[in-house]
Steps between C-alpha positions, in 0.01 A plus 500: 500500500291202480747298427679602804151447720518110567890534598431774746195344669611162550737572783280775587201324570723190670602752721210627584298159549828378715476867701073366575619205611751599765242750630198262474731246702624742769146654591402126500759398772489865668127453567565147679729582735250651782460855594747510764791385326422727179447839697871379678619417164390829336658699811854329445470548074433855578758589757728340286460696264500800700768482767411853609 
């Protein structure tokens, strides 16, 4: 099993650390767009995803 341990957690952790990134970046550009826009912008993700 430890042999195993640095091939597992080498994508693993990539994945994770890549997985930060894209969330770090989209509450970065989701918090500059003003309040307006993101309550309209939540609305339309939302009824998008539920049509009913």
């Amino acid at each position: 099993m430890p042999q195993m341990a640095p091939i597992l957690w080498l994508p693993l952790s990539s994945v994770i650390l890549m997985a930060l990134i894209l969330l770090m970046m989209n509450l970065y550009f989701f918090n500059k767009l003003p309040s307006k826009s993101k309550s309209s912008n939540l609305l339309n993700h939302t009824s998008l995803h539920w049509p009913w």
